[in-house]
Biotite code that builds the C-alpha atoms (Angstrom):
import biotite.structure as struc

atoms = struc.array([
    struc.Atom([24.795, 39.248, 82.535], chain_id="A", res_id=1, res_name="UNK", atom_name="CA", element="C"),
    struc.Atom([26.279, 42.290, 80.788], chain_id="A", res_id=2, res_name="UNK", atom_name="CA", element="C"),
    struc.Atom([24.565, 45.504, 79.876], chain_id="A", res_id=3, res_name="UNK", atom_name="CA", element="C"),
    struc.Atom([25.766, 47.762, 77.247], chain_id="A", res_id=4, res_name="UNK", atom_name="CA", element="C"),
    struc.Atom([24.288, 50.685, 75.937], chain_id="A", res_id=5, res_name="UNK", atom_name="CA", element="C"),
    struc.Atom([24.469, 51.359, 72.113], chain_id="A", res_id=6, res_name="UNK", atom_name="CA", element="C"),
    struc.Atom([25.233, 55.411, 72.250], chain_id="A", res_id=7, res_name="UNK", atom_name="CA", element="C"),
    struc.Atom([24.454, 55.284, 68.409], chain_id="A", res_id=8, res_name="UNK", atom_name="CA", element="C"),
    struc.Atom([20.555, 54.774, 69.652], chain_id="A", res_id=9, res_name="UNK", atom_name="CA", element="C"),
    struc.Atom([21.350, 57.910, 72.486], chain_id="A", res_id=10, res_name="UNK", atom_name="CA", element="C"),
    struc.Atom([22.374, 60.237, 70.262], chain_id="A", res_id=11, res_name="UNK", atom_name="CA", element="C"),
    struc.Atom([19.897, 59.324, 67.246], chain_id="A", res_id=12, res_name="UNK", atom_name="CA", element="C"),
    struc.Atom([17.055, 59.698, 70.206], chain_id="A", res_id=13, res_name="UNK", atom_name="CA", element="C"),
    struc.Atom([18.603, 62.948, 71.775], chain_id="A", res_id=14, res_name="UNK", atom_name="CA", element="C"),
    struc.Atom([18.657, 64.141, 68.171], chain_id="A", res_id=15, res_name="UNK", atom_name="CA", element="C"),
    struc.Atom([15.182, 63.370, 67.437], chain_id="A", res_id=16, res_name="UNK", atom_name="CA", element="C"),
    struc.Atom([13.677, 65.277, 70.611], chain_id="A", res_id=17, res_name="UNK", atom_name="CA", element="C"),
    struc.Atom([15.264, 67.984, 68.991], chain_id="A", res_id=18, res_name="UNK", atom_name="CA", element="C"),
    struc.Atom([12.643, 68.532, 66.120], chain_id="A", res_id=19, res_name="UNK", atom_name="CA", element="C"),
    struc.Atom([10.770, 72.239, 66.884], chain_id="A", res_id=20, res_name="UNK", atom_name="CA", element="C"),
    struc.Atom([13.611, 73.097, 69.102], chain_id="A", res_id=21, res_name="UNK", atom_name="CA", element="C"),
    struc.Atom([15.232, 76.177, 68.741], chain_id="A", res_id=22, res_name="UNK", atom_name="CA", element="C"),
    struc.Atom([18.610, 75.291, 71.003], chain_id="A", res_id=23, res_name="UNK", atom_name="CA", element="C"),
    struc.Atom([20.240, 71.612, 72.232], chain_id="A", res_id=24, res_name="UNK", atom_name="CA", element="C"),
    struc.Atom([21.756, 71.682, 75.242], chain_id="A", res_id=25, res_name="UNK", atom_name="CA", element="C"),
    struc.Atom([24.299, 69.043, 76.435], chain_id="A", res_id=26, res_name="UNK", atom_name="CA", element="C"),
    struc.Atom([27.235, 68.905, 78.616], chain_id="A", res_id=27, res_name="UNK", atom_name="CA", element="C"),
    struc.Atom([30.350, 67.778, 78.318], chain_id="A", res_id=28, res_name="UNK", atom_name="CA", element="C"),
    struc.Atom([33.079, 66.590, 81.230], chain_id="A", res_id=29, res_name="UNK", atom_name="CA", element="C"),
    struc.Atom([34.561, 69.429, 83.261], chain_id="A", res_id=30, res_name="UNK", atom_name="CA", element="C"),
    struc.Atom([38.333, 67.375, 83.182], chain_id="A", res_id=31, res_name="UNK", atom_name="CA", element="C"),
    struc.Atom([41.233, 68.058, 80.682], chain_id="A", res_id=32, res_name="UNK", atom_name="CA", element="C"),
    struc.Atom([43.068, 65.403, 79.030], chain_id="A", res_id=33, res_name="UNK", atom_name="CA", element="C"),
    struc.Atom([46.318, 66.710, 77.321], chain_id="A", res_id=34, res_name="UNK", atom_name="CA", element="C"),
    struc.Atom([44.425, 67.098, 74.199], chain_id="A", res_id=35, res_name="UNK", atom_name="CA", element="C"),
    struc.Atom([41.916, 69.548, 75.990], chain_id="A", res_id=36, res_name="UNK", atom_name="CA", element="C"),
    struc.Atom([38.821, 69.529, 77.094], chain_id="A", res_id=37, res_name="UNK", atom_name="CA", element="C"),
    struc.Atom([36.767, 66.006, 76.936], chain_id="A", res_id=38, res_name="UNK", atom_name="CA", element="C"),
    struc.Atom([33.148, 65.724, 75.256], chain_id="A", res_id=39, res_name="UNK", atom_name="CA", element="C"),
    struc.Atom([31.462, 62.562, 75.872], chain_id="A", res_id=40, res_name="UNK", atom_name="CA", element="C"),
    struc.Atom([30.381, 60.374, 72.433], chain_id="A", res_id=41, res_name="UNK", atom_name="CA", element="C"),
    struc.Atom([26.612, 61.667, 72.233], chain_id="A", res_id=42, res_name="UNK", atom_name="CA", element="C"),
    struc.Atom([27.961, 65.089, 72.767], chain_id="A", res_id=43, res_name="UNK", atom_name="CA", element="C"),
    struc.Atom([30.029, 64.583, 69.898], chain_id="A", res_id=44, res_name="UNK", atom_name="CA", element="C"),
    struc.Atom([27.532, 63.154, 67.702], chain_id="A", res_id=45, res_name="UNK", atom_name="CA", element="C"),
    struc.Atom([25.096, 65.648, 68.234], chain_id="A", res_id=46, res_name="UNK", atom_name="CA", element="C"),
    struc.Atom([27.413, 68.181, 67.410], chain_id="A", res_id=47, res_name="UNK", atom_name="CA", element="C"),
    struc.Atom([28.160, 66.837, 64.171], chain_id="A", res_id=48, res_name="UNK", atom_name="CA", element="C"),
    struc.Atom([24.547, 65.787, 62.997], chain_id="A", res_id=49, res_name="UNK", atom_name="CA", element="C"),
    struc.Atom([22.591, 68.514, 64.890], chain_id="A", res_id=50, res_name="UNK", atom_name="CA", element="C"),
    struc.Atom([20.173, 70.644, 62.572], chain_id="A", res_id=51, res_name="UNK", atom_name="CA", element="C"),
    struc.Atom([19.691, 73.209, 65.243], chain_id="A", res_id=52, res_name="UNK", atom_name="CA", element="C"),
    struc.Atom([22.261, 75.029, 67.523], chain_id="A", res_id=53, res_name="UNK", atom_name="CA", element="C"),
    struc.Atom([23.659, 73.101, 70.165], chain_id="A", res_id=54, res_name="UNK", atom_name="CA", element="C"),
    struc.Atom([25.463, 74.463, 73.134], chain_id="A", res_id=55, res_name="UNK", atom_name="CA", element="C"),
    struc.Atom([27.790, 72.840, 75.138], chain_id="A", res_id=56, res_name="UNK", atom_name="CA", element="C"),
    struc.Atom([28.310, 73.195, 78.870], chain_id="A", res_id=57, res_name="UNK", atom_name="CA", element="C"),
    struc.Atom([30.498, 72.336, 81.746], chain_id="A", res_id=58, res_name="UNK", atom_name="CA", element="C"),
    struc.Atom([29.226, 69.654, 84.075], chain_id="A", res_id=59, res_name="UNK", atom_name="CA", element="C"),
    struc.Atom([29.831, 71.170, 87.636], chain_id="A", res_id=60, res_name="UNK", atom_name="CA", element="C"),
])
């Protein structure tokens, strides 16, 4: 048996826990690739379809 997780659902769920809130925040992973700094999909998404602010911060 395989489990997946459809991260489409995540970040359509995170998004809409979001309604009445005046801030999202979500992290993101603390290591660098040579393009920079790595944000996870849903961290991503939310970013983009967000209607309030989001702020993103380093898992430590």
């Amino acid at each position: 048996m395989e489990r997946t997780i459809d991260l489409a659902f995540v970040a359509g769920a995170v998004l809409r826990a979001t309604a009445g809130a005046g801030l999202l925040v979500v992290g993101r992973r603390t290591h660098r690739s040579a393009l920079g700094a790595h944000i996870g999909p849903v961290t991503h998404a939310v970013l983009h379809h967000s209607t309030v602010p989001v702020a993103v911060v380093p898992h430590v």
